[in-house]
N, C-alpha and C positions, 0 to 999 in steps of 0.2 A: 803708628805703633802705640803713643799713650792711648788713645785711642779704644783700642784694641785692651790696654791695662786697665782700662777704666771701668767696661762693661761687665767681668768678671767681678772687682769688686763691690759695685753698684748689687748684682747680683746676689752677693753673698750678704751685703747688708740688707736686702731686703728678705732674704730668707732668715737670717736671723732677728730682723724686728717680729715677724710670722711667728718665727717659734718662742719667743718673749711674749706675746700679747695670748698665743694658744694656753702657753704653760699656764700663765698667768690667770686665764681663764679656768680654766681645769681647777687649780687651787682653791679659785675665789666661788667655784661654782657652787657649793654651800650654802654660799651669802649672796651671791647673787641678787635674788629676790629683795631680800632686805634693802642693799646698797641702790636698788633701783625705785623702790618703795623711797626711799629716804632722800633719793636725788628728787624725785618729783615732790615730796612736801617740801624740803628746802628752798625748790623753785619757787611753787605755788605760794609759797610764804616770805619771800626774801623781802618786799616791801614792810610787813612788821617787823624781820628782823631790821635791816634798817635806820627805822624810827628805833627802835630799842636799842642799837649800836648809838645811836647818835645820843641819847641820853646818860648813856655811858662810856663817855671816850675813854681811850685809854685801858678797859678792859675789856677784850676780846672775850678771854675766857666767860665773866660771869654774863656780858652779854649773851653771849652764845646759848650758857645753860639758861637762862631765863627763857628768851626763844622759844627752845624746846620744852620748858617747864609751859610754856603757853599754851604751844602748839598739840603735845599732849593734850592738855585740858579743854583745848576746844574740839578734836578728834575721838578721843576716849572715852570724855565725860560721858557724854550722851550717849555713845554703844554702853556704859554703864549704869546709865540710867532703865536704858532700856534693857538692859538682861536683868536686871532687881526685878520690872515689872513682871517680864517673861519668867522669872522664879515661881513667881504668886502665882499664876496661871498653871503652870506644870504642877506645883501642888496641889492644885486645885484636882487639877486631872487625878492624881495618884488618889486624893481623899476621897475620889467617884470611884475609883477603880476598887480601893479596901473598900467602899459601902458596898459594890457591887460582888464583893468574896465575901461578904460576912452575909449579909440576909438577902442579895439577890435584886436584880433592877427589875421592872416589869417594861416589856415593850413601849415605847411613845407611839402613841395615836397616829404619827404622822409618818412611823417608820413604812406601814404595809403601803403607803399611797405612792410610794416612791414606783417612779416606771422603769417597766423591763427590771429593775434589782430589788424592789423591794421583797419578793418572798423569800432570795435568799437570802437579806440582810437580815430579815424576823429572826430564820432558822439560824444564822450565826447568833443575834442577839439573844435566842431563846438558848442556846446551847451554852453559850460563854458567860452571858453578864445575867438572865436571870435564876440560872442552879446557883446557888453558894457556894463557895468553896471552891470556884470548878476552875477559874483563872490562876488561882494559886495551884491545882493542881496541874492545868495547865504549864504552867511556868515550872514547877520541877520535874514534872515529865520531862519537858523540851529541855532544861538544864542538864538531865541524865541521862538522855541521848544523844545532846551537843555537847556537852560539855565543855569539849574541844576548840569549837567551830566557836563558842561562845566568848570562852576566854581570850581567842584569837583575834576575834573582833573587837572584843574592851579594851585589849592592848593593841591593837591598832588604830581604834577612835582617840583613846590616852594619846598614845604615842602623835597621832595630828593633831590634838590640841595642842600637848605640851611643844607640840612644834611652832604653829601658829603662833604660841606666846612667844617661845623666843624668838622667833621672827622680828615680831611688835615691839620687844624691848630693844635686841640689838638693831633695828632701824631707827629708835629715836637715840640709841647708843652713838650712831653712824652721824645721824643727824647733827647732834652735837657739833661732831666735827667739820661737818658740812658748814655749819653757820660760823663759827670760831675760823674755819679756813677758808670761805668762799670764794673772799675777793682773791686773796693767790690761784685759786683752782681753776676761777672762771680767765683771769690774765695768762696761765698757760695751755688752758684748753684755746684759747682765741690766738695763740702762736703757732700751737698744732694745727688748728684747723686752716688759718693762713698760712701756712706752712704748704699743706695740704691742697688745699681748693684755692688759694688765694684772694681774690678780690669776691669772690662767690661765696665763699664761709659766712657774709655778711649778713645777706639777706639771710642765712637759713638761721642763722644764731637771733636774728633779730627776732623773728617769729617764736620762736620754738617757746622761749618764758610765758606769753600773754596766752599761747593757747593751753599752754601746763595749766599756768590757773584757771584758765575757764572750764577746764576738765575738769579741776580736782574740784569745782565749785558746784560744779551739776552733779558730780556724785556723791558729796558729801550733804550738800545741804538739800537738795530735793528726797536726796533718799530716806533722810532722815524724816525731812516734813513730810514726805509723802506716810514714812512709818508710824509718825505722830497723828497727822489727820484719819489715816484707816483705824487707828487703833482707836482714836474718842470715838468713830462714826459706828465700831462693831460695838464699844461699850453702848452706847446709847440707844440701838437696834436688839440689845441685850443677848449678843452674841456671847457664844461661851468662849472662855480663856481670850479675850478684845485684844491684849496687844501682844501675847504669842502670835495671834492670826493674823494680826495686822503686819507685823512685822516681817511673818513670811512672803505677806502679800506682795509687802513691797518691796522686797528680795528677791522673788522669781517674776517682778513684773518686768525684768531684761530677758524672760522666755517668751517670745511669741504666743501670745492667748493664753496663757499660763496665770497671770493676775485674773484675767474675765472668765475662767474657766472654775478658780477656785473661788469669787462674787457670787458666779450662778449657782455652784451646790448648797455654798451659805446661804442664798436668797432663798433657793427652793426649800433646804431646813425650812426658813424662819415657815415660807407661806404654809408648808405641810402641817407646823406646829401650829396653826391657826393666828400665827401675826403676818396678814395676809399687808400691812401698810406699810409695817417695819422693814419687808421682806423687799418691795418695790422703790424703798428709799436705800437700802443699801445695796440693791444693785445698779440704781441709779445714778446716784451720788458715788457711788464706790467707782463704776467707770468713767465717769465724768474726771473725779481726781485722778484715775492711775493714764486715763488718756491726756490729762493735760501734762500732768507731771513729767510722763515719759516719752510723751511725744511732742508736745508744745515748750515748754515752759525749761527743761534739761537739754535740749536741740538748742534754743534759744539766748542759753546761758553761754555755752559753750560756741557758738556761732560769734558772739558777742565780743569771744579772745579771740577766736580765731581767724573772722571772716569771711569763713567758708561759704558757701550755697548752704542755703536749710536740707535739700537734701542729701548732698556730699555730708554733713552732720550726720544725718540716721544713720547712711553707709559706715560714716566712721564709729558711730556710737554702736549700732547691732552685730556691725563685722567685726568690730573688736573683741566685744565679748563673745563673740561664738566663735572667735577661734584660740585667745587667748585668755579669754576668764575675765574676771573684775578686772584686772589691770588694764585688758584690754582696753574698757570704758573711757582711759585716758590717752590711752599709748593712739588708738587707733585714727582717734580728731589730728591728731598731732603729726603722724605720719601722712595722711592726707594734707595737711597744712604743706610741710614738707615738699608733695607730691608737687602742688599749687605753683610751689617758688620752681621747681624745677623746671615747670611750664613755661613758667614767665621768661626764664632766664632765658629757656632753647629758644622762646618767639622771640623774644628780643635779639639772640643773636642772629636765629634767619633773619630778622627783618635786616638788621647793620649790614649781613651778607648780599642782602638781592641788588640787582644791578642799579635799581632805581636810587637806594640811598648812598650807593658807589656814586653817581653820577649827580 
């Protein structure tokens, strides 16, 4: 008869944790992204915090924000450094585009040699950039026909940046908290989880930190270096706008032939413009970096936390991003890792089962 009293309430408290953790979700789904953002740098970073608690005993708080005053600066700086350069570049473009409305570009020598599109790039070129005046009228044409379509779109690109940013602040907002309360969050998550899985939460908690950082390290610092090297190498190949381009490069170089796709048009520019050595070093050199970077060297890093197989890495590192976006990049090594321990576990338990180690 308890029995029997027992499995109804069991019942109910399990539909009521569901609808506690659903609500709860629902709520937080806003923020989500951010609190997830924020869990993985706190991870990938808890060794400096750390050192920096231990320098400051006694204050959690200004430890905490120091932390993050770090952690910011090593994350941010550099994407700041590098949108200052990518400013200079964009006005570069704007100052060609008013040269080309006020007295007009003439054709580059190397546009008609281009194959299969070069006649109709001429007749674009000849139509747009060498009349005066004709891009500006362009652009108020298309403004007073879109108008609509136009403003829609500014305030929709507005509207994702300003999103983005607060993204970016309330994550190192969150972060905060994260280092200021780590050690309580990580002692009750590790009661939950033993609570839960028991002797088994072990192995998965033990992983899960070394592979965060080696994740957050292949994405952070290769992509950067990677963004740093293509940009000297377009500068010095005397590519126009070097670290706008470079920097795209090394952004879409997590699309399948997408880096080497946009090397060869640059390459073939240079050769058509008559820098036929320039042209064969930056495509040389330029696949060379984005192959080792994104396939040697970011596999490598990330291998390193984790221990995975080199190629369970790629799987983790390309399937992540093509199904889940940049975050993927980290989530995906990680969840593999995951996968790894669950293997272990179940061979381990068939092995403890088969009759041989009964016996």
């Amino acid at each position: 008869m308890a029995e029997h009293l027992r499995q109804p309430k069991s019942l109910i408290s399990t539909l009521f944790t569901v609808l506690i953790l659903v609500g709860a979700a629902i709520v937080l789904s806003p923020f989500l992204l951010a609190i997830l953002w924020a869990g993985i740098i706190a991870t990938a970073f808890w060794p400096l915090h750390c050192r920096i608690r231990g320098r400051f005993p006694g204050k959690p708080n200004g430890a905490a924000f120091l932390t993050t005053l770090v952690v910011a600066f090593l994350l941010v700086g550099p994407m700041i450094g590098l949108i200052v350069f990518m400013v200079q570049d964009i006005l570069e473009i704007t100052t060609f585009l008013r040269q080309a409305d006020d007295s007009g570009v003439a054709v580059p020598d190397w546009l008609p040699q281009i194959p299969v599109l070069g006649e109709m790039l001429v007749a674009s070129w000849q139509e747009y950039l060498s009349v005066p005046k004709q891009i500006s009228g362009l652009l108020r044409e298309t403004l007073t026909q879109r108008l609509g379509d136009v403003q829609g779109t500014a305030s929709a690109i507005l509207l994702e940046l300003l999103g983005r940013v607060a993204t970016l602040f309330f994550a190192l907002w969150v972060l905060f908290f994260f280092y200021r309360d780590g050690s309580s969050i990580s002692i009750r998550m590790n009661r939950i989880g033993t609570d839960w899985l028991g002797q088994r939460w072990k192995p998965y908690v033990s992983h899960m930190p070394p592979a965060l950082r080696a994740a957050v390290n292949g994405l952070v610092i290769v992509s950067f270096a990677e963004a740093v090297i293509l940009s000297v190498l377009f500068a010095a190949c005397g590519v126009y706008a070097p670290v706008l381009l470079g920097t795209i490069t090394a952004l879409i170089a997590f699309i399948p032939m997408a880096a080497p796709g946009l090397l060869a048009i640059l390459g073939m520019i240079l050769f058509l413009s008559g820098h036929g050595a320039e042209a064969i070093v930056l495509i040389t050199v330029g696949m060379l970096v984005v192959l080792i970077a994104d396939y040697l060297v970011r596999p490598l890093l990330i291998q390193g936390g984790t221990h995975l197989p080199f190629l369970a890495v790629l799987f983790g590192v390309f399937g992540g991003v093509i199904t889940m976006g940049i975050v993927g990049l980290i989530i995906g090594p990680v969840l593999l890792v995951l996968l790894v321990v669950f293997f272990d576990e179940a061979s381990h338990a068939h092995h403890h089962d088969t009759p041989e180690s009964i016996n």
